[in-house]
N, C-alpha and C positions, 0 to 999 in steps of 0.2 A: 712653653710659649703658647699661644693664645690666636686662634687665629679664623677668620669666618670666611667660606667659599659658598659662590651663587652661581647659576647656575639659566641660561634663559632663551641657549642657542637652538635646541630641537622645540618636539610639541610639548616637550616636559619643562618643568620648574620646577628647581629644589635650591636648596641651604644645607647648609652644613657648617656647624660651631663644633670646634674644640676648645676647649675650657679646663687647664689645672688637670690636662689626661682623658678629661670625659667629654664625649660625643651628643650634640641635638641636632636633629636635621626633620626637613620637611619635606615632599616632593609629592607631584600632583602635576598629572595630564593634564595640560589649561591648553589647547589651543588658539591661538590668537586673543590672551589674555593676562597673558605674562606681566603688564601692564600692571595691571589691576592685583596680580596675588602677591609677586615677587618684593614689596618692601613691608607687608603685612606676616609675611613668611620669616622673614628678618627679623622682627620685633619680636615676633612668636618665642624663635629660638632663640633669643638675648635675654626676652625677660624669663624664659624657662632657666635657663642657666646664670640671671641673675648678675650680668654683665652690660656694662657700659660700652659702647664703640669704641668712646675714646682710650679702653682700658688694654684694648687687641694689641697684638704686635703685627700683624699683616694683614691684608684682603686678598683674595683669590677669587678670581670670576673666569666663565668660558669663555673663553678668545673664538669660538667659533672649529672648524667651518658649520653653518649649519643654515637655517634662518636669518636672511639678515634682516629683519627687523628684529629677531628676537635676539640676533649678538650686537644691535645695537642696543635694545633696551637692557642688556646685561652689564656691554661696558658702560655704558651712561648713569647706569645706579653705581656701579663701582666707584665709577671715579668721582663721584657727588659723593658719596661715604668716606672714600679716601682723602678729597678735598676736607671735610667738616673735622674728622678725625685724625687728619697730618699721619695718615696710614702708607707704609709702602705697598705697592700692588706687585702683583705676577700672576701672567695668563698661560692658559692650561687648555689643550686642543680638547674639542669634545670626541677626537676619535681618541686621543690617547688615554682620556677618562674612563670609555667603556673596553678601554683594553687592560687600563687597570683593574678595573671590576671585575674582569672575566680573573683576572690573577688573584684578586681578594675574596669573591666568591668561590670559584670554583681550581684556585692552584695552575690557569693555564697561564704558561709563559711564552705561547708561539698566536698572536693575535688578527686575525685580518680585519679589519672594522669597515662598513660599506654603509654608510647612510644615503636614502635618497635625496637626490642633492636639486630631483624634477626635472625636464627639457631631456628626461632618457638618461641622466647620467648620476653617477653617485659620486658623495666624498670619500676617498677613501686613502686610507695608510694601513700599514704591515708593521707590528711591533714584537720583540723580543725582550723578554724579561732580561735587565742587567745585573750586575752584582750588588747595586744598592736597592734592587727589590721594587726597581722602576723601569713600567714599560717602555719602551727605546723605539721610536722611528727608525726603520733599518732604511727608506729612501725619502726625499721630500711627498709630503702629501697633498693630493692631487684630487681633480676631478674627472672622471673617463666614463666614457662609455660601457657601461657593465659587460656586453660582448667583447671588449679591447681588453680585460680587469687582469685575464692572465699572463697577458704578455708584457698588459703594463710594468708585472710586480714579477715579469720573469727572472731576473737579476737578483733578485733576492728572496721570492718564498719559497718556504720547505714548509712538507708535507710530515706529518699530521698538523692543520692548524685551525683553530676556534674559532668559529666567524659569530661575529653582533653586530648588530645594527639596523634598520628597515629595510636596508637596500638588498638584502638576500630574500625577503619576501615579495619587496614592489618588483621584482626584477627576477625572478625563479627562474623566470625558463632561459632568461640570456645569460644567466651564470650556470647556465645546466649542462652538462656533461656532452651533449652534442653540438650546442650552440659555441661553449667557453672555452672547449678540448681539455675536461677534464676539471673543471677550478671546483664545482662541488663534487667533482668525484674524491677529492682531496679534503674535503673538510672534516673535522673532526666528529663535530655536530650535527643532527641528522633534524630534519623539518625549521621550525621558523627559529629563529635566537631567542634563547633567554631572555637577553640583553641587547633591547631597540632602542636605547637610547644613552645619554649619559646621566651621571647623579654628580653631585656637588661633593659628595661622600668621596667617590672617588677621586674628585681634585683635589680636595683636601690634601691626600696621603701624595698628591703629585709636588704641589705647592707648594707644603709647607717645607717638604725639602728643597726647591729651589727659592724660599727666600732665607732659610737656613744658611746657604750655599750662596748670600750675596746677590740673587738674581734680582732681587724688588726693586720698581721704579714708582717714582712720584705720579700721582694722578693722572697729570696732563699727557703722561706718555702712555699711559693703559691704551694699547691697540687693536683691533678686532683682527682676525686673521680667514676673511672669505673666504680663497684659495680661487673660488673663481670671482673673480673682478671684475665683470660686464655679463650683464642680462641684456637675452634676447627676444624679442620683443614680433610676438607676430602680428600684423596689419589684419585688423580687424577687417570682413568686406565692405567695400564703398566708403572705406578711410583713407 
């Protein structure tokens, strides 16, 4: 099966094409320009791999939480692809992506993932490797207070566990062992993550099993997934 994941929710943007077994993918820090790389990055790896849209059997793009301008311009090229090409879609969390990654590069199966999510707070989810070799949300994912992160995810982490994402560097000292009561005392990983962001690589191996597994929806339903749904907005003075 045959199938292309994009990628546009952090400051990152990438792709990712399977093709007949074999792998192209692009990926590149663009800040506020996702716009501009992400349907140039597409054509890259299609005509590197010598493939047609219409020839795919699925689309895969990040659902978010991350930027939402950038998981709008993510699912909006999705579903303009999936539109032209009568493609099934399935979206794919950018935390669960770089929890995969942490399993595909580096064998861990215990994940915490903390992006900056800005206003002091991160996105963040807890995942465990399951028996089909996919990272697993052990509670709904959420946005908190990086000082709240341990008690948020009391009910469900154990220690030793792998942390990725930006939010362990924007936020060091409020996940610090005196401020958090312990949550980087517990990390498996020592200074800043590997892995600050997601890759389309990793949704790929997320996706393609869930639309393997029936999960694909038609274009108009590809939906972004915030997690926080209202921005706050501080009064400028003498406004």
């Amino acid at each position: 099966m045959n199938y292309l994941a994009l990628d546009a929710s952090t400051e990152a943007c990438s792709v990712a094409l399977q093709v007949n077994g074999k792998k192209f993918s692009r990926y590149e820090l663009c800040p506020q320009s996702h716009s501009l790389h992400l349907l140039p990055m597409i054509d890259a790896v299609l005509g590197e791999a010598n493939i047609k849209l219409a020839e795919l059997d699925g689309l895969i793009f990040g659902q978010g939480p991350g930027s939402f301008t950038g998981v709008r311009i993510g699912v909006g090229v999705a579903q303009g692809l999936a539109f032209s090409a009568d493609l099934p879609v399935v979206g794919v969390s950018s935390l669960q992506a770089m929890a995969q990654q942490a399993y595909i590069e580096h064998g861990e199966k215990q994940v915490l993932a903390a992006i900056d999510a800005r206003m002091s707070e991160v996105y963040n989810g807890y995942f465990v490797l399951d028996q089909d070799e996919v990272m697993q949300a052990q509670q709904a994912e959420a946005v908190t207070p990086p000082e709240q992160l341990k008690e948020h995810l009391s009910s469900v982490l154990t220690a030793p566990f792998y942390a990725v994402g930006t939010g362990w560097d924007e936020y060091s000292e409020k996940l610090s062992e005196k401020s958090s009561g312990g949550l980087s005392a517990l990390k498996k990983n020592e200074g800043s993550p590997e892995i600050l962001f997601p890759s389309a690589q990793a949704m790929l191996a997320i996706g393609k099993i869930k639309l393997a597994q029936g999960q694909g929806v038609s274009a108009e339903n590809a939906q972004p997934v915030y997690v926080r749904d209202t921005v706050s907005w501080k009064k400028l003075p003498g406004k």
